[in-house]
C-alpha positions as CSV (number, residue, x, y, z in Angstrom):
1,X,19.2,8.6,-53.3
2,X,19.9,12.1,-54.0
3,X,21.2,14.6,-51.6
4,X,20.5,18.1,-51.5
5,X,22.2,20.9,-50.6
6,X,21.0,24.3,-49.2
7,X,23.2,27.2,-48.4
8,X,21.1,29.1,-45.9
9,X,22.5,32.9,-44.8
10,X,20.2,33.5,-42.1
11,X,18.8,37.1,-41.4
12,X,16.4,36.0,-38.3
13,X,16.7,37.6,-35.1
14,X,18.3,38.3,-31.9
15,X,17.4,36.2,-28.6
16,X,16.5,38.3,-25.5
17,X,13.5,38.2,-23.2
18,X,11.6,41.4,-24.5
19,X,8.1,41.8,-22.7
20,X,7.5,45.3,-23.1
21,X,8.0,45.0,-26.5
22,X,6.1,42.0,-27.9
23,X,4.4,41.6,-24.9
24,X,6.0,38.4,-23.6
25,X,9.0,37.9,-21.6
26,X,10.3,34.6,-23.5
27,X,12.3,33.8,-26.0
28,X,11.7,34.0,-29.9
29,X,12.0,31.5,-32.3
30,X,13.5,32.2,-35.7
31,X,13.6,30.9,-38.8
32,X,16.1,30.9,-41.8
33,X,15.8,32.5,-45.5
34,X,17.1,29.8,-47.7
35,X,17.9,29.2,-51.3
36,X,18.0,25.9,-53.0
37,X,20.7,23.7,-54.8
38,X,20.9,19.9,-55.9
39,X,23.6,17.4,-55.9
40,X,24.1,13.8,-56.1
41,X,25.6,11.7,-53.6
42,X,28.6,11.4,-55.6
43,X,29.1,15.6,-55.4
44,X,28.9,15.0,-51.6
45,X,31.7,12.4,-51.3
46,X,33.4,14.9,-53.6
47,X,33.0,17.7,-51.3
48,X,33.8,15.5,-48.5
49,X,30.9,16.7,-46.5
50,X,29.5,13.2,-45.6
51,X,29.8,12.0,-41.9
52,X,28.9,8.5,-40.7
53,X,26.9,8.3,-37.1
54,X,25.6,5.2,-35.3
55,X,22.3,6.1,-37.1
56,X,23.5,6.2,-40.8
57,X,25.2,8.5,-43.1
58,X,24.6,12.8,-43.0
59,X,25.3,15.1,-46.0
60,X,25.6,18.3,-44.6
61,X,26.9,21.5,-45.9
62,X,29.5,24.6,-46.1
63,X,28.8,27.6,-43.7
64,X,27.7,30.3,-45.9
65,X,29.4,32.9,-43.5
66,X,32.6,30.2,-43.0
67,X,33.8,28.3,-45.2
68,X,35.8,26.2,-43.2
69,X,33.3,25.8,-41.0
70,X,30.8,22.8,-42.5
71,X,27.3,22.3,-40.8
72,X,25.6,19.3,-40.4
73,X,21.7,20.4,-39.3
74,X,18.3,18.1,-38.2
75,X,20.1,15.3,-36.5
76,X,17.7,12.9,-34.6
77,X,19.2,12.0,-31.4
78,X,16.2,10.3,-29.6
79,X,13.4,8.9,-31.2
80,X,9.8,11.4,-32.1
81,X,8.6,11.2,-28.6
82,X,4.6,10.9,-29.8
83,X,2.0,8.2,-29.7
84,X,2.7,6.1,-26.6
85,X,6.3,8.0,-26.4
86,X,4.7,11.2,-24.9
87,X,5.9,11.9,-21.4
88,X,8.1,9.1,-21.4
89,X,11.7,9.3,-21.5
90,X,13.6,9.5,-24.9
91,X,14.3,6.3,-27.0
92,X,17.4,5.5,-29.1
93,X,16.8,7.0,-32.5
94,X,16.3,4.8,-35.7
95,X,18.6,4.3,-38.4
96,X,18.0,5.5,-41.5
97,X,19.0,4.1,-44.6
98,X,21.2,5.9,-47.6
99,X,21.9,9.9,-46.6
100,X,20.2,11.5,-44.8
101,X,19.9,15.4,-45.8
102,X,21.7,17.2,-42.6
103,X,21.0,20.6,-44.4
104,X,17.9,22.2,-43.0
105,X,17.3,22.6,-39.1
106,X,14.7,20.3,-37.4
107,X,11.3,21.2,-35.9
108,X,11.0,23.1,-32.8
109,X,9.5,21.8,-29.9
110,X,5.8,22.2,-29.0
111,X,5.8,25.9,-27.5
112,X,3.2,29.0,-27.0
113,X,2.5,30.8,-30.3
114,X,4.1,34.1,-30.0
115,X,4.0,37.7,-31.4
116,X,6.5,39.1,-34.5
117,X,8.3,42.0,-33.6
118,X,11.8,43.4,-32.0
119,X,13.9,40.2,-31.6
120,X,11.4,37.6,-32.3
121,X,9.5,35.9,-35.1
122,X,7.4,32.8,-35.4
123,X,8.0,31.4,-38.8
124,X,10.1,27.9,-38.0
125,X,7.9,24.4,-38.1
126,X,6.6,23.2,-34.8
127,X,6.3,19.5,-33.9
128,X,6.5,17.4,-30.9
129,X,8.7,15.2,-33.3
130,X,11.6,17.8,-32.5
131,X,14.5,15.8,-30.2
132,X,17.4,16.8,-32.8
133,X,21.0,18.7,-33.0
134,X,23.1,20.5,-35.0
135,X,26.8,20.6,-35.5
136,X,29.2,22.5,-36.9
137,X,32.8,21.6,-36.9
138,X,35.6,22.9,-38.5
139,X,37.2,20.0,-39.3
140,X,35.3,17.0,-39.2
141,X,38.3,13.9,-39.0
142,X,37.7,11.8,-36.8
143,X,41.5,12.0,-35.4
144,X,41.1,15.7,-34.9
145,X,40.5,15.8,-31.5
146,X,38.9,19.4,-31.1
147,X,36.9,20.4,-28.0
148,X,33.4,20.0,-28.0
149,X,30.8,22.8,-27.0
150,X,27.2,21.7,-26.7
151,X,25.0,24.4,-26.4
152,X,21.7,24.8,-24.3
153,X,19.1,27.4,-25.2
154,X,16.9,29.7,-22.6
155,X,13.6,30.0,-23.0
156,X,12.0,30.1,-19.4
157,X,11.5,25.9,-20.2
158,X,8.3,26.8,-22.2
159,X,10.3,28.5,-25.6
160,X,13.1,27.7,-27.7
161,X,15.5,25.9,-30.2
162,X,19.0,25.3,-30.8
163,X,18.2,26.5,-34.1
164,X,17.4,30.1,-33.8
165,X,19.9,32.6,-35.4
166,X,21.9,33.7,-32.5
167,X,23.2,30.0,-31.7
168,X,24.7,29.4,-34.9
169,X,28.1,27.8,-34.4
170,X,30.3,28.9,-37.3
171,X,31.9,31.5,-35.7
172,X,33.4,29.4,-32.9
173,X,33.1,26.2,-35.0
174,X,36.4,28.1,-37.0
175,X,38.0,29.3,-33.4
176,X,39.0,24.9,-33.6
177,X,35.9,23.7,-31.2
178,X,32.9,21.6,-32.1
179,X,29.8,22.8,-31.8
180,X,26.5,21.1,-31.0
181,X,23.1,22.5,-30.5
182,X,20.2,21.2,-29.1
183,X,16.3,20.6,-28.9
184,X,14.6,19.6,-26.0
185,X,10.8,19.0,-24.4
186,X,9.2,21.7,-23.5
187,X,6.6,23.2,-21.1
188,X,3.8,20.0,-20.5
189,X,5.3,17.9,-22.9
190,X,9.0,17.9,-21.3
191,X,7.9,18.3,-17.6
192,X,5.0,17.1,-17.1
193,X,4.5,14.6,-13.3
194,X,1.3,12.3,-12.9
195,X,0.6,9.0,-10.6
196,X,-0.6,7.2,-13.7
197,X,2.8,8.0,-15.7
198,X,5.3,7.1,-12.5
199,X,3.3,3.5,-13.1
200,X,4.1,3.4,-16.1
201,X,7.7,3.8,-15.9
202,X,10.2,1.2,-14.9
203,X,11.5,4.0,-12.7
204,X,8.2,4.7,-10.7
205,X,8.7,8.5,-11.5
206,X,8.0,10.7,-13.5
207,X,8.5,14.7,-15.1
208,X,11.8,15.8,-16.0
209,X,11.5,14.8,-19.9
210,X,13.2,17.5,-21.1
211,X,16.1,17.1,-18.7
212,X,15.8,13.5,-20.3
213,X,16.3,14.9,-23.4
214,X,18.9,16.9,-23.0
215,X,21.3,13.6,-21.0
216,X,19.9,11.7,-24.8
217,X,21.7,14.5,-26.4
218,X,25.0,14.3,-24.2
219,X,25.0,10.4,-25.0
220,X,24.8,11.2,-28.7
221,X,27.6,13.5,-28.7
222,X,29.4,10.9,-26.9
223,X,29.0,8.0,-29.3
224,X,29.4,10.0,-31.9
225,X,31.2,13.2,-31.9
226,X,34.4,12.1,-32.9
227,X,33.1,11.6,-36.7
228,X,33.0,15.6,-36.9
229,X,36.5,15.7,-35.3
230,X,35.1,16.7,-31.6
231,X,36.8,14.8,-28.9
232,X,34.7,13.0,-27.1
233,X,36.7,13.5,-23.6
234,X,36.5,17.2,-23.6
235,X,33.2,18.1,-24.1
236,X,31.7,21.5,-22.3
237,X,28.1,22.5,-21.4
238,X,26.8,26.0,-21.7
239,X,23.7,27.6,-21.8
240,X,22.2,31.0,-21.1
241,X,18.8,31.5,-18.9
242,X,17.1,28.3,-18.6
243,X,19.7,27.1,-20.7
244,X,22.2,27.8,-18.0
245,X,19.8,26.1,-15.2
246,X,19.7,23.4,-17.6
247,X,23.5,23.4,-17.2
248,X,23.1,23.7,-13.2
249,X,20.9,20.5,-13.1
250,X,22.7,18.5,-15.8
251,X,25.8,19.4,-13.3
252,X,23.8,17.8,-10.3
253,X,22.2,15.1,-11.5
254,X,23.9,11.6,-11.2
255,X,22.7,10.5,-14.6
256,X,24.6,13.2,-16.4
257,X,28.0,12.0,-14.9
258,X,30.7,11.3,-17.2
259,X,28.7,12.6,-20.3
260,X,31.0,16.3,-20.0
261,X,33.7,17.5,-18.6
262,X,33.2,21.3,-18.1
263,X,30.5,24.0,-17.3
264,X,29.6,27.6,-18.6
265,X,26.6,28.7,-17.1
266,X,25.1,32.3,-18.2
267,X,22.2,33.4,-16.0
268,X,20.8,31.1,-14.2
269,X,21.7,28.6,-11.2
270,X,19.4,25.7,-9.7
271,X,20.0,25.8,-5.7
272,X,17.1,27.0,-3.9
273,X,14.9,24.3,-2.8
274,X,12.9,22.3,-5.4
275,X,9.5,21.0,-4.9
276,X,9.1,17.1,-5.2
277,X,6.0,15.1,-6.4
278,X,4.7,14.6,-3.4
279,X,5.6,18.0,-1.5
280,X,5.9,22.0,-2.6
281,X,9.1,23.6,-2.5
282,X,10.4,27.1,-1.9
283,X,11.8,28.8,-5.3
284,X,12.2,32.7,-5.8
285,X,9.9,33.6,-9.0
286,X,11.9,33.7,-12.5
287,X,9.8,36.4,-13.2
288,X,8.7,39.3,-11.7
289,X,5.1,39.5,-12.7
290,X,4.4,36.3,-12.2
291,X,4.3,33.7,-8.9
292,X,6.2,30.7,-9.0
293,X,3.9,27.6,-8.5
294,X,6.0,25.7,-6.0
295,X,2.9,22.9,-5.6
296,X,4.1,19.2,-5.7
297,X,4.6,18.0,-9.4
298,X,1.5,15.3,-8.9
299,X,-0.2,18.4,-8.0
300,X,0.4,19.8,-10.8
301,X,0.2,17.0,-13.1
302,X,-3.5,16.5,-11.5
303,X,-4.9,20.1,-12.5
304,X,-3.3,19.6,-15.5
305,X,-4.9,15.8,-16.3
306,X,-8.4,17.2,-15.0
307,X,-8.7,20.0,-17.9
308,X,-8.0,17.6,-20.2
309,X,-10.7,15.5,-19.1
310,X,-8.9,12.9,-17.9
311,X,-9.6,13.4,-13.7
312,X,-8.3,9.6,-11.7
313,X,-5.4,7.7,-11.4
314,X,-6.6,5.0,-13.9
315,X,-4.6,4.0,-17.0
316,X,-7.6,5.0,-19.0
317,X,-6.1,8.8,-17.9
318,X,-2.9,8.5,-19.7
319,X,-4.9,7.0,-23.1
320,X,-7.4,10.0,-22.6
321,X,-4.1,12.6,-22.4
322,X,-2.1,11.0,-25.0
323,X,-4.9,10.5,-27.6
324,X,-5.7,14.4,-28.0
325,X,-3.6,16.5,-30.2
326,X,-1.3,19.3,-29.3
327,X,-3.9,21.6,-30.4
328,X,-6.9,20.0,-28.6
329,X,-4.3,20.2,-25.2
330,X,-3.9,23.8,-25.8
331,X,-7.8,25.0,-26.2
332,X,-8.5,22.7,-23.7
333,X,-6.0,24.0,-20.9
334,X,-7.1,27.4,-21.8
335,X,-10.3,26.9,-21.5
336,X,-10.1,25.8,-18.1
337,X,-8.1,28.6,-17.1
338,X,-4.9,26.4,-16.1
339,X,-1.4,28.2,-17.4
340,X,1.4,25.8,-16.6
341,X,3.8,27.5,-14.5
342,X,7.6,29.3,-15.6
343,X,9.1,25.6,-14.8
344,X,8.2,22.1,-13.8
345,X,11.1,20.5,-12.5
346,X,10.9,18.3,-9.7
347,X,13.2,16.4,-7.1
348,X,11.7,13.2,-8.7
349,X,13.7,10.4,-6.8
350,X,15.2,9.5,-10.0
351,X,17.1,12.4,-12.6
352,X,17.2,14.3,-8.7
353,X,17.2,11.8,-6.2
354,X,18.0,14.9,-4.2
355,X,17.7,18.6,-3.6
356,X,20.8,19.9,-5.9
357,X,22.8,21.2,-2.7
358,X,22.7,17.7,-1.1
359,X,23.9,16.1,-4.7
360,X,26.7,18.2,-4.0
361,X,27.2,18.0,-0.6
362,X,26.9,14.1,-1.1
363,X,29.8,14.0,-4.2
364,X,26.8,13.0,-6.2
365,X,27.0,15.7,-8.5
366,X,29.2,16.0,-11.4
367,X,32.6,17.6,-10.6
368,X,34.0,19.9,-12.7
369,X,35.6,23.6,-13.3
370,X,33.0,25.7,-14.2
371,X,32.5,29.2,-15.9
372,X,29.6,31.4,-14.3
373,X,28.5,34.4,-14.0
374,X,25.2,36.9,-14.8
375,X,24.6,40.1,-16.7
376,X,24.9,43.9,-14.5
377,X,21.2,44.7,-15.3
378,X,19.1,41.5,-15.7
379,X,16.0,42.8,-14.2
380,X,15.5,46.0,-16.4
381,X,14.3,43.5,-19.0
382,X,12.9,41.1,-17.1
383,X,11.2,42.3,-13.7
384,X,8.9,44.9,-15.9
385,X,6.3,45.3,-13.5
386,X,7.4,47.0,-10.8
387,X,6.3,49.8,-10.3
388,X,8.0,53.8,-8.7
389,X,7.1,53.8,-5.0
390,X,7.9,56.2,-2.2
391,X,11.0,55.1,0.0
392,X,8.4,54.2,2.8
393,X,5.9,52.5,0.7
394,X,9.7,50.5,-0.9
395,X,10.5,49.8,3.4
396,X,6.8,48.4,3.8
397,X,7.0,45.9,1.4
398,X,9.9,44.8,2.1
399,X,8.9,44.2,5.9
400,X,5.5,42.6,4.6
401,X,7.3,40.1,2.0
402,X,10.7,38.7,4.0
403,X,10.1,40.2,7.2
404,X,12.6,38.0,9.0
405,X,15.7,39.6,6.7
406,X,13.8,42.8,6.1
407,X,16.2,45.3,7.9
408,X,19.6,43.8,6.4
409,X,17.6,44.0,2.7
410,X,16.4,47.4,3.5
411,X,20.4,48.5,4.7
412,X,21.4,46.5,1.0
413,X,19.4,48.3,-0.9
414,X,18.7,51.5,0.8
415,X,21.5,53.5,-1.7
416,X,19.7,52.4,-4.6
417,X,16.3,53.1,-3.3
418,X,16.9,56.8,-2.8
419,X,18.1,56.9,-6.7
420,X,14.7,55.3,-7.7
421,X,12.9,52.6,-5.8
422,X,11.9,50.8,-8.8
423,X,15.4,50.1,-10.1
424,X,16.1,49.0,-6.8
425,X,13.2,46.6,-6.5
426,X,14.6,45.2,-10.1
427,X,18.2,44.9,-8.6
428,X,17.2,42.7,-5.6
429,X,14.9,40.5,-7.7
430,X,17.6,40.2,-10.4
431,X,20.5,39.1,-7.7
432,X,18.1,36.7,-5.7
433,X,17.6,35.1,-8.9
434,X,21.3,35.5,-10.7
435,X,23.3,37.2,-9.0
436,X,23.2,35.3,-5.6
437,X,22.5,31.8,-7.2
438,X,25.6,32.1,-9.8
439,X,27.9,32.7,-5.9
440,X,26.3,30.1,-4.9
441,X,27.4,27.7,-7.8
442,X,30.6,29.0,-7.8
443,X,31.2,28.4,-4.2
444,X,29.9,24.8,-4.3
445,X,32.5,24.5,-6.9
446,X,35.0,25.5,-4.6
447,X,34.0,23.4,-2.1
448,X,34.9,20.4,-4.0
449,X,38.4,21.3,-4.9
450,X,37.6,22.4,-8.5
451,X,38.1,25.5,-10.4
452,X,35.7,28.3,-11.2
453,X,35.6,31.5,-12.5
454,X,33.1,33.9,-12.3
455,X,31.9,37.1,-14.4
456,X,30.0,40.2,-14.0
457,X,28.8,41.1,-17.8
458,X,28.8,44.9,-17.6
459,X,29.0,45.9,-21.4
460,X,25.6,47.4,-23.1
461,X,24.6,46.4,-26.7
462,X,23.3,48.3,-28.8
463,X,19.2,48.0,-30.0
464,X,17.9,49.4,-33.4
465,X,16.3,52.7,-32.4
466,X,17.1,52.5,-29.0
467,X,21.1,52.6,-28.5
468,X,22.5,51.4,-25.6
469,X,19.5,52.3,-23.4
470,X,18.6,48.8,-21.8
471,X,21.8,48.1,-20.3
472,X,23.6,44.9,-19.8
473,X,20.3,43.2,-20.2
474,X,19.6,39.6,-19.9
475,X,21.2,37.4,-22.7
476,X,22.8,40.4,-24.2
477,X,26.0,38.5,-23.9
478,X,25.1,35.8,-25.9
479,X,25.3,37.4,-29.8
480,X,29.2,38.3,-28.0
481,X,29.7,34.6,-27.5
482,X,28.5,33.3,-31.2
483,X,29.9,36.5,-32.7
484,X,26.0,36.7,-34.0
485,X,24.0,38.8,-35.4
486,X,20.6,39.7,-35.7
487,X,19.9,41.4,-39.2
488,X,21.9,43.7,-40.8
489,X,26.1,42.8,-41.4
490,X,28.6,44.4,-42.5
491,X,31.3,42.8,-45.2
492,X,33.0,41.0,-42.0
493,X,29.4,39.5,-41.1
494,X,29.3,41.3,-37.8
495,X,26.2,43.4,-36.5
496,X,26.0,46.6,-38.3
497,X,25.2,48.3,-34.9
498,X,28.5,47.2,-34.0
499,X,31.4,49.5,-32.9
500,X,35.1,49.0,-32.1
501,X,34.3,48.7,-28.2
502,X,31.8,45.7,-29.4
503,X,34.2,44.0,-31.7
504,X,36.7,44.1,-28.3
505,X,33.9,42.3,-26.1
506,X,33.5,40.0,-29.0
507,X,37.0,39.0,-29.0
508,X,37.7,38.8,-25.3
509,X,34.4,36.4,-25.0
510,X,35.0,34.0,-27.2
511,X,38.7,34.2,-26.2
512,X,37.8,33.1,-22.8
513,X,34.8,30.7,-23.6
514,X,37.0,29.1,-26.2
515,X,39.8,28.7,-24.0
516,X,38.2,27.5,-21.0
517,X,36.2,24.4,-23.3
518,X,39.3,23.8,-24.6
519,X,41.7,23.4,-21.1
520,X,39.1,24.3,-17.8
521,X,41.4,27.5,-17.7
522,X,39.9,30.8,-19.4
523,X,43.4,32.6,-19.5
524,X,45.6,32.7,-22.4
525,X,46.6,34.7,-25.6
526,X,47.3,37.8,-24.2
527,X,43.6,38.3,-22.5
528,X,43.3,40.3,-19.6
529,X,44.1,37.7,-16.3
530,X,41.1,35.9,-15.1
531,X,41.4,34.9,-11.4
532,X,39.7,32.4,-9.7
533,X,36.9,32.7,-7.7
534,X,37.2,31.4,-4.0
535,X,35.2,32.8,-0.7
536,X,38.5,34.1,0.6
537,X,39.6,36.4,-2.0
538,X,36.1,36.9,-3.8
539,X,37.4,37.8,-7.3
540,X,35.2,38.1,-10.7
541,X,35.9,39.3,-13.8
542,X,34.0,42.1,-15.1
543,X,33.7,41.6,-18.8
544,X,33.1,45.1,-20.8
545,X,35.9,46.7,-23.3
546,X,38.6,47.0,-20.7
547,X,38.4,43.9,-18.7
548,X,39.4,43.7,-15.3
549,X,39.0,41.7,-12.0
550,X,37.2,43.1,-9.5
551,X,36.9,42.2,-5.8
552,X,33.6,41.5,-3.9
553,X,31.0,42.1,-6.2
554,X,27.9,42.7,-4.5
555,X,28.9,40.7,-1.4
556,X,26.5,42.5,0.7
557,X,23.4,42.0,-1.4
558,X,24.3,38.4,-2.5
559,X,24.9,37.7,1.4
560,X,21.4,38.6,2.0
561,X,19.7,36.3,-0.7
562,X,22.1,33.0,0.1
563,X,20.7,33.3,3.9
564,X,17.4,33.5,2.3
565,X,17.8,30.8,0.2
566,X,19.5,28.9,3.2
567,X,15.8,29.3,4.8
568,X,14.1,27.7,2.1
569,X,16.1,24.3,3.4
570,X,14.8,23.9,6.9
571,X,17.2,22.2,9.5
572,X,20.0,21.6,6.2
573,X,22.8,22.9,8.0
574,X,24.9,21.5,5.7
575,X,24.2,23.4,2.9
């Protein structure tokens, strides 16, 4: 069989939610500019870039950017999850036979069909045959030992890929960790609850796929990280947006235990209360033009099932929903009006046999040191629709919305609002929804006798055409974390748009991320001291050129939002 090799020097684009500029607040999907080469098998063993799985044998290839990073790209991890597989849970992968071509990046999952433009293109094959990784590993022995860091991407649950630009792992890959990237179900096909599918399984529930998916993925890197020289007893989860919720859940569920060892979570927690698929729950919207559907999942699942022309409980219903085509789905569900909401994911009984406080609460959850924190100004990008009002029209609102906690929200808020009402209408959603919820995390942490460490990021990147005027925005970290770039480079393959004050949040970032996969402790050579975080002394590092700890960030404001939160979990005392 002959192998081929492709060196790929990618030129797609940044990640960030950008809504008023391509006129959707998710993420886009990139693609890669690739030229062609051709070996034989025999040129591969030479190169030494062959790694043997469970599944069978991968030629991969030499970073382009790195070249002591090697890349190993499209690895199946689960089986395609179509025909009869759709909606259920992932299945072992097959073996292949000979070498398989680890060179070019899988498919994408099914997702909406976006706009080209600012950060985002829509150029990288689509398929619901999409459960695969990507690694890239400095040193791929299998007595290296090297900490593994598996990556989640954002996405709002509806977008994504662990192969889009921004998460390529050579840059850390040659800081000595493993990286690993991942695919996941999306949207209806990764969370997706109906009657007729909880019969089906041997589990009597059902939704959740994607979060399937993702504990598929952890139990591939387990079995077989140590051929790429990761260790398979120090392996990190981190994610950004939904990718760091992704983090939050794989944290609480049970199923997950064992399967890492440590957190990072960047924007995004999981504690308010969950609806189940029998009941609604009582989640803050993601997003601020848009209402979270907090309905039961069989709910859901039965709107859903009906525009598809597939109305009952009868197994002739699942044959009905599983015989149309992704396409068909999509006209259909459009056609009836039905837009599946921001996120799906249900206290099921089984992935979450309980809301994610009480996992804790009950030493069901996963306990480990954990990394969290959220970006200064989240909501510019995000929370769009918002609009100026006068301070009175701002203190109506308030007292119509959450009446019960309007006058300590009002007193929060009220220095802000006579700045500009709208910005302080951003701030409060982005801190019920970050801000507050990353606390929250971090004091659960505490509570079990583990270490955590939280972060404010306060550092502004910089936006062709625009300079630094968005802020800290959401996922702006992230290109500081993967030392990516979104176009132009200079010779050192940083962003053009880069300046000295970048290059020094580069360095502390993956400084500390690198650090803390590697020993649960982000402090070491020579970066600024990182304390930890514990309700007493309230410490957070605020990450920006000249990185410092600072002490009760936003206490007043998060203080607010965790009572509200509290609320949503009536009579739980205990949470």
């Amino acid at each position: 069989m002959t192998t081929r090799f492709v060196t790929m020097c990618c030129v797609s684009e940044m990640h960030i939610f950008l809504r008023p500029f391509c006129r959707v607040v998710l993420l886009g999907l990139f693609g890669a500019l690739a030229s062609t080469l051709s070996a034989t098998e025999s040129d591969v063993t030479a190169s030494n870039l062959l790694v043997q799985t469970a599944q069978g044998t991968l030629g991969g290839e030499i970073s382009h950017s790195h070249p002591s990073v090697r890349s190993y790209k499209g690895i199946p991890y689960a089986a395609a999850p179509i025909g009869n597989l759709r909606w259920q849970a992932p299945q072992s992968a097959a073996a292949w036979p000979g070498t398989r071509d680890a060179t070019e990046f899988g498919n994408r999952c099914v997702q909406p069909k976006i706009e080209t433009g600012f950060y985002a293109t829509d150029d990288q094959p689509m398929s619901e045959d999409c459960l695969f990784l990507n690694v890239w590993t400095s040193s791929p022995a299998p007595d290296a030992k090297q900490p593994v860091m598996v990556w989640i991407h954002g996405g709002a649950f509806i977008m994504g890929s662990g192969s889009e630009s921004i998460y390529h792992g050579d840059a850390l890959a040659q800081d000595g960790v493993v990286v690993v990237t991942i695919n996941y179900r999306l949207g209806l096909y990764g969370f997706f609850a109906h009657p007729v599918l909880s019969k089906e399984s041997s589990t009597d529930t059902s939704g959740n796929q994607g979060l399937q998916d993702q504990i598929a993925a952890l139990k591939w890197v387990q079995e077989n990280i140590a051929a790429f020289g990761g260790d398979a007893e120090n392996v990190t989860i981190f994610g950004e947006s939904a990718g760091s919720i992704s983090v939050c859940y794989l944290v609480a569920t049970p199923l997950a235990k064992g399967l890492f060892h440590k957190a990072i979570g960047q924007s995004g927690g999981c504690y308010q209360k969950h609806a189940t698929l029998e009941e609604p729950g009582s989640e803050i919207s993601f997003l601020g033009n848009a209402e979270q559907d907090n309905r039961a999942g069989y709910a859901i699942g039965r709107e859903v099932a009906a525009a598809l022309g597939a109305a009952g409980v009868s197994p002739d219903a699942l044959e009905i929903m599983r015989s149309l085509s992704t396409t068909e789905i999509s006209t259909k569900l459009l056609s009836a009006g039905v837009v599946m909401p921001w996120r799906s994911i249900f206290v099921d009984g089984y992935v979450f046999p309980k809301q994610m406080r009480m996992l804790h609460a009950q030493g069901q959850a996963s306990n480990v040191d954990s990394l969290i924190g959220s970006t200064k100004d989240e909501g510019i990008m995000l929370f769009t629709d918002v609009e100026e009002l006068s301070l009175d029209e701002w203190a109506a609102s308030i007292r119509t919305n959450t009446p019960k906690y309007a006058d300590q929200l009002i007193a929060a808020y009220d220095e802000d609002a006579q700045k500009s009402t709208k910005l302080a209408q951003q701030e409060m959603m982005s801190d019920a929804v970050f801000g507050a919820e990353m606390r929250t995390w971090a004091q659960l942490v505490e509570s079990r006798n583990r270490n955590s460490y939280v972060y404010i990021f306060n550092h502004a990147p910089p936006i062709e055409g625009m300079g630094r005027n968005l802020g800290a925005f959401h996922g702006g970290e992230i290109q500081y974390v993967f030392q990516s770039h979104n176009g132009e480079a200079n010779e050192d393959g940083l962003p053009a748009l880069w300046d000295e004050t970048d290059r020094e949040v580069a360095r502390l970032m993956r400084g500390y991320w690198v650090n803390f996969a590697r020993t649960g402790n982000p402090n070491g050579n020579g970066l600024p001291i990182w304390p930890t975080y514990s309700v007493q002394t309230n410490r957070s590092m605020a990450i920006q050129a000249n990185a410092q700890a600072v002490k009760d960030l936003r206490k007043a404001k998060f203080d607010v939002h965790e009572q509200i939160m509290r609320d949503g979990f009536a009579g739980a005392q205990t949470l």
